[in-house]
C-alpha positions as CSV (number, residue, x, y, z in Angstrom):
1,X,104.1,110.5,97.6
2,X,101.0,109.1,95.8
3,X,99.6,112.8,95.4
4,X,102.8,113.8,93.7
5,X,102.7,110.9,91.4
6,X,99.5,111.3,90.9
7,X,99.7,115.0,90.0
8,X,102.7,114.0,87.5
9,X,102.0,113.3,83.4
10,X,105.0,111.1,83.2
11,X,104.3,108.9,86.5
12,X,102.4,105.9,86.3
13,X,100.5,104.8,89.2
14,X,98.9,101.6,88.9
15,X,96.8,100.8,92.1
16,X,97.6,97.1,94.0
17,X,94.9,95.5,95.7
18,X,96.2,92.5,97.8
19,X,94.0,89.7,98.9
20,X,90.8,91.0,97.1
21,X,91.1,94.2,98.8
22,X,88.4,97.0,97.9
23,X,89.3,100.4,95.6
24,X,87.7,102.7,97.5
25,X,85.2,104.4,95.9
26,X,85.8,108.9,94.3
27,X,83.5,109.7,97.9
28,X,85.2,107.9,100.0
29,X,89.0,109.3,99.3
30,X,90.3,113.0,100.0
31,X,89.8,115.5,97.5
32,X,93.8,114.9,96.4
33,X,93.4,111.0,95.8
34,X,89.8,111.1,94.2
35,X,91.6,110.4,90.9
36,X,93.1,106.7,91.8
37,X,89.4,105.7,91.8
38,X,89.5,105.9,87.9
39,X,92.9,104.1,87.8
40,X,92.9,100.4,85.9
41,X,94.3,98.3,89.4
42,X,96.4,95.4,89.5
43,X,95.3,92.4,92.2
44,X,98.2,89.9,93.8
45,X,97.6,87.1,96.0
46,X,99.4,87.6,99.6
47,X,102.3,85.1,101.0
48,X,103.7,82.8,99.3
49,X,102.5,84.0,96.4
50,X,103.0,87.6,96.5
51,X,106.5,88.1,94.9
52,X,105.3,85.4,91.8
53,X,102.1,88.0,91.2
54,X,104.9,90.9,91.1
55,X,107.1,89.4,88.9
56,X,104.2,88.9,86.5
57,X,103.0,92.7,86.7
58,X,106.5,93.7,86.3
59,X,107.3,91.5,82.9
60,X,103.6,92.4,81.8
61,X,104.1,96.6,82.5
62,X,107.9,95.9,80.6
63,X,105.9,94.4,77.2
64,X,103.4,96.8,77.5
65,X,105.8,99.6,77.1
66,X,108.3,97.5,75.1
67,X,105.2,97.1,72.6
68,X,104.2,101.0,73.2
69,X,107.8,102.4,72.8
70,X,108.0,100.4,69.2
71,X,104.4,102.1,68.0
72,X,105.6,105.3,69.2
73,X,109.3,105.8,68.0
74,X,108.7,108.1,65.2
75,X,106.3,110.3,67.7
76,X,107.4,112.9,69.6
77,X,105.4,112.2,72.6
78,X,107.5,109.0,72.8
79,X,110.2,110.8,75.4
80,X,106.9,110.3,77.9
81,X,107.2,107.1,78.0
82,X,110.0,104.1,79.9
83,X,112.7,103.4,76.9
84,X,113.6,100.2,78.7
85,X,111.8,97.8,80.7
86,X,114.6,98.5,83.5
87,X,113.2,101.8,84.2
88,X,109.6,99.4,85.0
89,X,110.8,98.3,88.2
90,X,111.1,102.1,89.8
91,X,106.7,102.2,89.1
92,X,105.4,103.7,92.3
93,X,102.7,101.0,93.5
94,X,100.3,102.0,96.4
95,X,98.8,98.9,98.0
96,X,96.1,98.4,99.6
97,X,95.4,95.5,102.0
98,X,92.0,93.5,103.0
99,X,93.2,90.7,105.9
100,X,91.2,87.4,105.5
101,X,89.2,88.3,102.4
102,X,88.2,85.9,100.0
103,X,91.3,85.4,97.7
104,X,91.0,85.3,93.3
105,X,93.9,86.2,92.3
106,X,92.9,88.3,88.6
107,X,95.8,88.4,86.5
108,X,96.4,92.0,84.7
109,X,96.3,91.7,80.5
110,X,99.1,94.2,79.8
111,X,96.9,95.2,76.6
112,X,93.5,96.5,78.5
113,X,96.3,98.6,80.8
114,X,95.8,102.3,80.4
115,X,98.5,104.9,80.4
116,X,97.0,107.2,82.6
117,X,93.4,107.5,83.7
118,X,91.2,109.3,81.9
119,X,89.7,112.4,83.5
120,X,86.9,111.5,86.0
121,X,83.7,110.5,83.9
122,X,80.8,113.0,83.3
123,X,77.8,111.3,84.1
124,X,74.5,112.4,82.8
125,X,70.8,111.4,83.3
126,X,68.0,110.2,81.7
127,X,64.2,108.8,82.6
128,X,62.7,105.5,81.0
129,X,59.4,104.0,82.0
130,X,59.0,100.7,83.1
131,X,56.2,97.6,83.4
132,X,55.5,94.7,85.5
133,X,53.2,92.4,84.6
134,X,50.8,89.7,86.1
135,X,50.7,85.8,85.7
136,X,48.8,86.0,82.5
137,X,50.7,88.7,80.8
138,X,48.6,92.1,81.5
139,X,50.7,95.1,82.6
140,X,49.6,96.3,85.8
141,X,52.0,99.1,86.5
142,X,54.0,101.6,84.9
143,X,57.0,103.3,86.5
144,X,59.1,106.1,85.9
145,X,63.0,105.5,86.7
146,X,65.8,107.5,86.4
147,X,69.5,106.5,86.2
148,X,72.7,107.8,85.4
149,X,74.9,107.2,82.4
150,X,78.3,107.7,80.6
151,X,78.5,108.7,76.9
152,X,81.6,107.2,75.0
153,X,81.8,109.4,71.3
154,X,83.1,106.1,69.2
155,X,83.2,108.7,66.5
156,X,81.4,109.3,62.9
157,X,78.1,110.1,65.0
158,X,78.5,106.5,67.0
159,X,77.7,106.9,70.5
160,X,78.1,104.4,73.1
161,X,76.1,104.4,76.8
162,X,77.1,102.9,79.6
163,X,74.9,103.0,82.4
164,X,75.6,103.3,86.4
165,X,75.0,99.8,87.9
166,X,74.9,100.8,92.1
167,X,77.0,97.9,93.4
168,X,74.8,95.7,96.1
169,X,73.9,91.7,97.1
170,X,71.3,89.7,95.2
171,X,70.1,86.1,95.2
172,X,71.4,84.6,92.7
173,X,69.9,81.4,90.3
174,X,66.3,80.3,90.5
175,X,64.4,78.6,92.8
176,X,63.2,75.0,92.7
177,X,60.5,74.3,90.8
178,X,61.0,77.4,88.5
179,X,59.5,76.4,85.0
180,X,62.5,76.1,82.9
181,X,65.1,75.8,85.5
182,X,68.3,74.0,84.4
183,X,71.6,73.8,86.4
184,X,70.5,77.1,88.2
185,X,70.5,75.5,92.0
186,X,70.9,76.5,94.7
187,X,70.4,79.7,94.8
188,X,72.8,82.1,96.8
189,X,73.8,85.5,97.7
190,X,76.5,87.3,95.5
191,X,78.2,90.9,96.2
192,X,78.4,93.0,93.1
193,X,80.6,95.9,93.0
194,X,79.8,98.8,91.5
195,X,80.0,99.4,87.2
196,X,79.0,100.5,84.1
197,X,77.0,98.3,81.7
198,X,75.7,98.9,77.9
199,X,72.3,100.0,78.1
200,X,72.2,98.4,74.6
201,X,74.1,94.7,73.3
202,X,76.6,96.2,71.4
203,X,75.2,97.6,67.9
204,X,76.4,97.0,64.4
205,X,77.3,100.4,63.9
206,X,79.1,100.3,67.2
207,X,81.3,96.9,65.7
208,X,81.7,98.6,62.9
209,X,83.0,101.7,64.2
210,X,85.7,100.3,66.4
211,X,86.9,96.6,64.1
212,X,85.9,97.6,61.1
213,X,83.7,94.5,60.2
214,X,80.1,93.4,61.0
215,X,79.6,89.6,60.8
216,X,75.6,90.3,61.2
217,X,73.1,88.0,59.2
218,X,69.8,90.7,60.2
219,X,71.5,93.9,58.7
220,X,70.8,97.6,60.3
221,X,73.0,99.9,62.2
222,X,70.9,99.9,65.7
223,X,70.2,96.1,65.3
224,X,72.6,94.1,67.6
225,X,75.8,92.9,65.9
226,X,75.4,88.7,66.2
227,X,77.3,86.2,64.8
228,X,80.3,87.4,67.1
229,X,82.3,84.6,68.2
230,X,83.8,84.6,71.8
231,X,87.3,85.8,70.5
232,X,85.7,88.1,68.6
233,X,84.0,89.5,71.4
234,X,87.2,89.6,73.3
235,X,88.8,91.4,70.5
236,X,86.5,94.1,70.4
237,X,87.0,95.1,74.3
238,X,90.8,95.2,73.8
239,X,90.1,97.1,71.0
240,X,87.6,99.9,72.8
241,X,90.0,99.8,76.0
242,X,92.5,100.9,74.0
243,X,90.8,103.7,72.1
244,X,88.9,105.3,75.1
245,X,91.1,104.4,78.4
246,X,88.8,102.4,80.0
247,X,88.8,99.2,80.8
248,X,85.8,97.7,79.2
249,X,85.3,94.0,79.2
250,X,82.3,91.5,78.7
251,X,80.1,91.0,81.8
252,X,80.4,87.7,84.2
253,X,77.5,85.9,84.8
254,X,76.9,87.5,88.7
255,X,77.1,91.0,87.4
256,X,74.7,89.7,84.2
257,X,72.2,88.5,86.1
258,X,72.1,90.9,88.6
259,X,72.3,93.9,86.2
260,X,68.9,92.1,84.1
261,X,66.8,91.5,87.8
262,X,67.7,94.9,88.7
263,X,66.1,94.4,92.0
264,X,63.3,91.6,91.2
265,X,62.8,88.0,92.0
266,X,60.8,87.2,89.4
267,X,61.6,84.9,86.6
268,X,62.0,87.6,84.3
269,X,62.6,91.4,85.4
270,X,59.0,92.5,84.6
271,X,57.3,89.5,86.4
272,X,56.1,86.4,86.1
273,X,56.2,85.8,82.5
274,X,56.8,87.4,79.7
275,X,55.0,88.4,76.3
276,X,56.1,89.1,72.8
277,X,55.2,92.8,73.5
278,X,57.9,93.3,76.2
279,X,60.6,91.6,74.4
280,X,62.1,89.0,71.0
281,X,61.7,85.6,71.5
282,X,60.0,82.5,70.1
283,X,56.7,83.7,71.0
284,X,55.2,80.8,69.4
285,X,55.2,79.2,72.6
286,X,54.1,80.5,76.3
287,X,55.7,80.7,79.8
288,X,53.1,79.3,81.9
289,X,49.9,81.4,81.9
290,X,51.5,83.6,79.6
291,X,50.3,84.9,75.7
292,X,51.6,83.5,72.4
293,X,52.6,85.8,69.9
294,X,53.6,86.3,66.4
295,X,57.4,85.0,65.9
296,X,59.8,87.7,64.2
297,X,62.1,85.0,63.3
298,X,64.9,87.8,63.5
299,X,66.8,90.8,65.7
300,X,65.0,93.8,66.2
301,X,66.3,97.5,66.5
302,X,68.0,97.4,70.3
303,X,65.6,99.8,72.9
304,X,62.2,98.2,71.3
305,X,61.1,97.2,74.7
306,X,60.5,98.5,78.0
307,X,63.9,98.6,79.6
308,X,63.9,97.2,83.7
309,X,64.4,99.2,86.8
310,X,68.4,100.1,86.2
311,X,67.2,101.5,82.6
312,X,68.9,98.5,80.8
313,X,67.1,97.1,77.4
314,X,66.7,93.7,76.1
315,X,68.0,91.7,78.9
316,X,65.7,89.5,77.9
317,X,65.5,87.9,74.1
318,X,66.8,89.5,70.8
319,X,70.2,88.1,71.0
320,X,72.2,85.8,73.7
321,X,74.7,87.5,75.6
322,X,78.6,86.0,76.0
323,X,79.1,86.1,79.6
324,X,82.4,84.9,82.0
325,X,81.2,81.4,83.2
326,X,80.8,81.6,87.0
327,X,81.1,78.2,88.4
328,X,79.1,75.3,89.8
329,X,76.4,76.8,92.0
330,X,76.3,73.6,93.7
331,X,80.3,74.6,94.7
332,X,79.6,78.2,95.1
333,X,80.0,80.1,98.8
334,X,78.5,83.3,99.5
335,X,81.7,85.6,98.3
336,X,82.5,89.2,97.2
337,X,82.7,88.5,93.4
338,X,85.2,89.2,91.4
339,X,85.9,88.4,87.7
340,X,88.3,85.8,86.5
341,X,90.9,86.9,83.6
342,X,89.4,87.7,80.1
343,X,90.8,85.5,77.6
344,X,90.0,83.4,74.9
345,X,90.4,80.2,76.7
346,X,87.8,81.5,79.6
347,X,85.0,79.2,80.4
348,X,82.1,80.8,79.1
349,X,78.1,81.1,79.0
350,X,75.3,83.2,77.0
351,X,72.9,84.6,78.7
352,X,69.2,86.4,78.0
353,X,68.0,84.2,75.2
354,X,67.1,85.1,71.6
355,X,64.9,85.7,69.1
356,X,65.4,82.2,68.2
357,X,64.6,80.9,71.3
358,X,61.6,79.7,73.6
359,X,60.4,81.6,76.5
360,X,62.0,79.6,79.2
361,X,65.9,80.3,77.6
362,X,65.0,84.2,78.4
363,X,64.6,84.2,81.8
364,X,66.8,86.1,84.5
365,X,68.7,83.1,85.9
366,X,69.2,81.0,82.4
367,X,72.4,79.5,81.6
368,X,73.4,78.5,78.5
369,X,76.6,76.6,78.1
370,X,76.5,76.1,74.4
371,X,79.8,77.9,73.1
372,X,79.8,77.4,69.3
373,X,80.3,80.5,67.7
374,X,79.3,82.5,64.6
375,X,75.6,81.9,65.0
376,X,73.0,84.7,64.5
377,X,71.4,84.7,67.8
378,X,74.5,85.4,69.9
379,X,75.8,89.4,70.3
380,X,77.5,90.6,73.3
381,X,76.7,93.9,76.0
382,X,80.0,95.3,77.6
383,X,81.0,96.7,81.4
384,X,83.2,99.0,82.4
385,X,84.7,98.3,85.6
386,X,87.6,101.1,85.6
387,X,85.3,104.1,86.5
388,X,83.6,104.1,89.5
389,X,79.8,105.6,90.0
């Protein structure tokens, strides 16, 4: 039954993942399922709460297609689609169940759904060389990684890349005594699921390209796009998800934070502290046995520095990241983490520091709960969580 549907341009088949249940991955499903891996999935909390999560995903599928039939009545491909939200309740819905997992429910925004998947992702490759550093700042390694990568063609020559994050468990938070440390105790271990994340913040020519604005003080198309409130930031994922098919979506502060250690322990992702060769800060001042530098006192061209072991770029300085606020460490089990519904009311955090800021705001485990808006040391780096590596 799910083949057929699946092998049908007028069927929608949205995936439902009860009590935090786990989409398998393309490798682990028969050659005639592989494509519900790239499906955008729906999650519903078991008994007694089961029917209320339908219900929603029912209403939320009828406005979606309510809203799409209205956009699409003079097209002709408009026959495709439900003409009433009646015909929502006959959706085919493969479940998928996960007994005593840890249960958040994540509501589904009718406005990231796709239609239908897009067509499995071609992943390329590329090489990057990275450092590490000792306690006074010398580099006394140099690497060469590779990783893997999806292209999205934004159009007018804008390209957008999105690299493969390999899902896995990390420590996450510093550990007492870390110079800087604030509100980043205790530390614990997170699961992190497989996804895509910007190998770049999200460029000015990229915001340009997809809203049609760029609210940037520094000017330059490859510099990051700041001054981006948190709405703003929301608005542009809608926006993308709806032009490419994916589901693309700020990162929380787990998958942050794991993506920028990319395997290290250190306080920043090169080592033990950082220099104003490596990355945009405030380089006026030092992290511990670290050099001082000459401060920019603005953004620099994204892909200046060194990237880290999963081929990322400025996780550290240039401009804060927004980020999906995680939760009291203090409160915090070990758990299989999820993220919590992207809205503009969501608690959130930056993350990686700026150019504004000093050497302790940059490091891998920094929070920063300040949420004003519109200032020019705050940008924003997206994940996609719809395809799968």
């Amino acid at each position: 039954e799910i083949e057929e549907s699946l092998r049908r341009k007028d069927v929608l088949v949205v995936p439902l993942l009860v009590s935090n249940a786990r989409l398998p991955r393309a490798d682990e499903l028969p050659e005639s399922l592989v494509d519900l891996a790239y499906r955008n999935v729906a999650q519903a909390r078991p008994d007694p709460d089961f029917h209320k999560d339908m219900s929603r995903l029912i209403l939320q599928l009828g406005m979606y297609f309510s809203k799409l039939n209205l956009s699409l009545e003079a097209d002709s491909t408009a026959q495709k689609f439900p003409k009433s939200i009646k015909q929502i309740s006959s959706l085919q819905l493969p479940t998928i169940f996960q007994q005593n997992a840890f249960t958040w429910p994540v509501a589904l925004a009718s406005e990231r759904l796709a239609l239908f998947a897009k067509s499995k992702p071609k992943l390329s490759a590329f090489e990057f060389e990275t450092v590490r550093i000792n306690a006074i700042g010398k580099i006394v390694s140099r690497q060469l990684g590779e990783a893997k990568y999806l292209q999205e063609d934004l159009g007018n020559g804008v390209i957008l890349d999105m690299v493969a994050i390999p899902g896995g468990e990390f420590l996450m938070g510093s550990p007492e005594g870390e110079v800087g440390e604030i509100d980043e105790t205790p530390q614990h271990q997170v699961r992190v699921s497989n996804f895509f994340m910007g190998k770049y913040t999200v460029t000015q020519a990229q915001y340009q390209e997809v809203v049609g604005q760029n609210p940037s003080k520094f000017l330059g198309k490859n510099r990051p796009v700041e001054q981006v409130s948190w709405k703003a930031a929301i608005a542009f994922c809608e926006a993308l998800s709806q032009r490419t098919g994916r589901e693309y979506r700020v990162p929380t502060e787990a998958e942050w934070e794991y993506a920028c250690r990319a395997g290290t322990t250190t306080p920043f992702h090169f080592g033990e502290t950082i220099t104003p060769d490596l990355a945009n800060y405030a380089s006026g001042r030092r992290y511990k046995s670290g050099p001082k530098g000459k401060y920019r006192g603005e953004t620099t061209d994204v892909g200046s520095f060194s990237p880290n072991a999963f081929g990322l770029y400025d996780m550290h300085g240039n401009v804060c990241e927004w980020c999906i606020w995680y939760g009291n460490y203090e409160d915090t089990p070990k758990k299989y983490f999820t993220f919590s519904p992207l809205n503009e009311l969501s608690k959130r955090v930056k993350r990686g520091g700026s150019w504004l800021n000093n050497p302790w705001y940059c490091r891998s485990s920094y929070r920063d709960k300040d949420s004003r808006d519109f200032v020019s040391y705050t940008g924003f780096r997206l994940v996609c969580s719809i395809a799968r590596a």
